[in-house]
N, C-alpha and C positions, 0 to 999 in steps of 0.2 A: 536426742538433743544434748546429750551429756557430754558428747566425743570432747575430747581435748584439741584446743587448739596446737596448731604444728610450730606458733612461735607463741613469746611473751604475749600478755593480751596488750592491744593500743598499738604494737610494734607500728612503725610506719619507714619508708625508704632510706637510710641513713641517719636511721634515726630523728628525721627532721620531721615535722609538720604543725601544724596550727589549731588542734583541737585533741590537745593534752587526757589522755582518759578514754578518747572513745574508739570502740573496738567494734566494726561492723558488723563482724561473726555474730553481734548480741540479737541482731535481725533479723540472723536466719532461720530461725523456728517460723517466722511469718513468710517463708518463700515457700514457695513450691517443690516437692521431691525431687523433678530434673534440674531445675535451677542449684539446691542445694548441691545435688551432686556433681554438678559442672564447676561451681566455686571452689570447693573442696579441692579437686579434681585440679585446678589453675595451681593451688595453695601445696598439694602433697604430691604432683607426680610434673617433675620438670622435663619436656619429652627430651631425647638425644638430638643432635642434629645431624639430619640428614639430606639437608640441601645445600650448606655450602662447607667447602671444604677447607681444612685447616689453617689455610693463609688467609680465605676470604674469611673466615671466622674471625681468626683475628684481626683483622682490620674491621669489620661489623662491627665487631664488641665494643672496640675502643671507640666508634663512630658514635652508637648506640648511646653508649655512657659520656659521652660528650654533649650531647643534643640533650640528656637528659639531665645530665647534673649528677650521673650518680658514679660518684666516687668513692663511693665508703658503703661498709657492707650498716646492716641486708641490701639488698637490690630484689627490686623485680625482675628475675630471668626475663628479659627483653628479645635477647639475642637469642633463644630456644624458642620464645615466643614468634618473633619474626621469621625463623628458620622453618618452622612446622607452618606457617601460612604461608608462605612460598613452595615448600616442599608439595603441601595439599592444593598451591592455585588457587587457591585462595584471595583474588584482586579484590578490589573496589566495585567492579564490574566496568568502569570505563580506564582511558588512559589520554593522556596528550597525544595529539596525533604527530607531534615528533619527535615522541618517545617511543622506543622497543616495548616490548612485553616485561612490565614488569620485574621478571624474575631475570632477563636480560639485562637489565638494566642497571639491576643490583650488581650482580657481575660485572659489568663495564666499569660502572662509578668506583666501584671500592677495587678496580686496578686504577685507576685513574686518582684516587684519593692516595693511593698507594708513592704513584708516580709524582705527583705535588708534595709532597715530603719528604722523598727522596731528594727533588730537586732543593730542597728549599734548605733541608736538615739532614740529609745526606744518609739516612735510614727509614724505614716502613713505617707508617703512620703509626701504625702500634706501640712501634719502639719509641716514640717521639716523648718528649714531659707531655705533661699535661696543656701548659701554655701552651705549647708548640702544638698541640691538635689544635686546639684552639683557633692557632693564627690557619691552619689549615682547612679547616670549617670554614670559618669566618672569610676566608679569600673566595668560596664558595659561593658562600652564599651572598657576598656582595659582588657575585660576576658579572655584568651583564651579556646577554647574548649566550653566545656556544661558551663551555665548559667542555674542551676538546669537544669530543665528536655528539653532546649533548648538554640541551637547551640548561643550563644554570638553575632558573629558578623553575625545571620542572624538576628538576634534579635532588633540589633542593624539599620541593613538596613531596616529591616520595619520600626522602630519608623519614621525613619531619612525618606523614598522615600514617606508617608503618608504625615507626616508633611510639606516636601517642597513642596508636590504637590498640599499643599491646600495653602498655607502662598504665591505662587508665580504666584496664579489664582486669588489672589484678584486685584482689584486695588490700593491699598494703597500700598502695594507690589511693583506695576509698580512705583508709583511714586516718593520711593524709591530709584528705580536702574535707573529710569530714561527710561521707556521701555514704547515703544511707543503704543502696547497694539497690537491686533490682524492685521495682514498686507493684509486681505480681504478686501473688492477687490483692495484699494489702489496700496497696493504694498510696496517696497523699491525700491528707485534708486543709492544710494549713496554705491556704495559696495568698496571705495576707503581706507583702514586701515586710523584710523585716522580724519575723513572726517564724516561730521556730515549731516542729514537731514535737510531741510528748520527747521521744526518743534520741533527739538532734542534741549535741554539746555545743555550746558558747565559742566561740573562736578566742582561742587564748591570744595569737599572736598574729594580729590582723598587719604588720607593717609588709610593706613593700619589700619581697624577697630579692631584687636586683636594688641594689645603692641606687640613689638617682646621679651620683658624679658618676657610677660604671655606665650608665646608660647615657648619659651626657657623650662622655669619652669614643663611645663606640658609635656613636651618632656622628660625630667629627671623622672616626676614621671612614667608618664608609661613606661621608659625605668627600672627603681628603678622594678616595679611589676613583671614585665617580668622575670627580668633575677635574681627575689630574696635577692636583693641588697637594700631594701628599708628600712629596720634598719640603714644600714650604710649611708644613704644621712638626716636622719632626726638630 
């Protein structure tokens, strides 16, 4: 239980999170030996990618770190994370029935994300700023109906159940939100609202991480797309 961790302790995704000091790794002497060594394992070996190929990488990554906010290092390797469960087949186990298979599907869209910022910015979604994925996301995800040749907001719930399920299995993730990491065989005793674990930090920075005018703003535009009215708001 000595090992060194692989970053500072506390690190968390860009350095951002809300519970100042605390380092999940402090937990893991109460896990279990496969548990330990699958964490670890997330933390010190980031696998290669072998299921999409170097343009659709690119266009993932930048997809990836869009949907996630994460712009600034460290990162949770998402994009290797998403690549190794596509690669293994690794689904949900179900799918919309007017969606492809998953791992289709990822292919289709990020040519398709590709082709929407081409049109729009007149380069690969990759190469776009930042804004400018932004506005290309965001035309997504307020589409309704088809998104070319696929349903928009089923579209939209793959990027989105892929992406959080790999970004909230890392550790830098946990330490973050402050999550105490797997509760094998320990436990939880503390199930009082309010009421914190021996082990649990105080949340330093409880405000609202989206401005409430960003969230106003962006309410208006996809309200603006929707109903056709988006000449008259600009």
């Amino acid at each position: 239980m000595s090992r060194r961790l692989p970053y500072p302790e506390g690190t968390t995704p860009g350095g951002k999170g809300r519970f100042e000091g605390y380092e999940v790794l402090g937990q893991r002497r109460y896990w279990d030996e496969q548990t330990r060594k699958l964490v670890m394992d997330r933390l010190e070996n980031t696998p290669e990618l072998k299921f999409f190929g170097l343009a659709e990488a690119e266009t993932a990554g930048a997809l990836l770190d869009v949907i996630l906010g994460q712009h600034e290092e460290p990162r949770v390797p998402v994009l290797a994370m998403v690549d190794a469960r596509l690669h293994a087949g690794q689904t949900d186990g179900w799918r919309h029935e007017a969606m492809p298979e998953d791992a289709v599907a990822w292919r289709e869209s990020l040519l398709f994300l590709d082709d929407d910022a081409e049109q729009s910015f007149g380069r690969r979604f990759h190469a776009c700023s930042l804004e400018e994925r932004g506005q290309v996301v965001q035309g997504v995800q307020d589409a309704e109906g088809a998104w070319y040749s696929l349903p928009a907001k089923h579209v939209w719930s793959l990027w989105s159940r892929y992406a959080c399920s790999a970004f909230y299995s890392h550790p830098l993730a946990w330490n973050e939100i402050g999550f105490g990491g797997p509760a094998y065989p320990r436990g939880y005793k503390v199930l009082r609202p309010g009421w914190r674990e021996p082990w649990e930090v105080a949340e330093q920075r409880a405000g609202d991480p989206v401005p409430w005018a960003t969230r106003v703003e962006r309410a208006k535009r996809s309200h603006a797309v929707r109903t056709g009215t988006e000449a008259d708001n600009r």
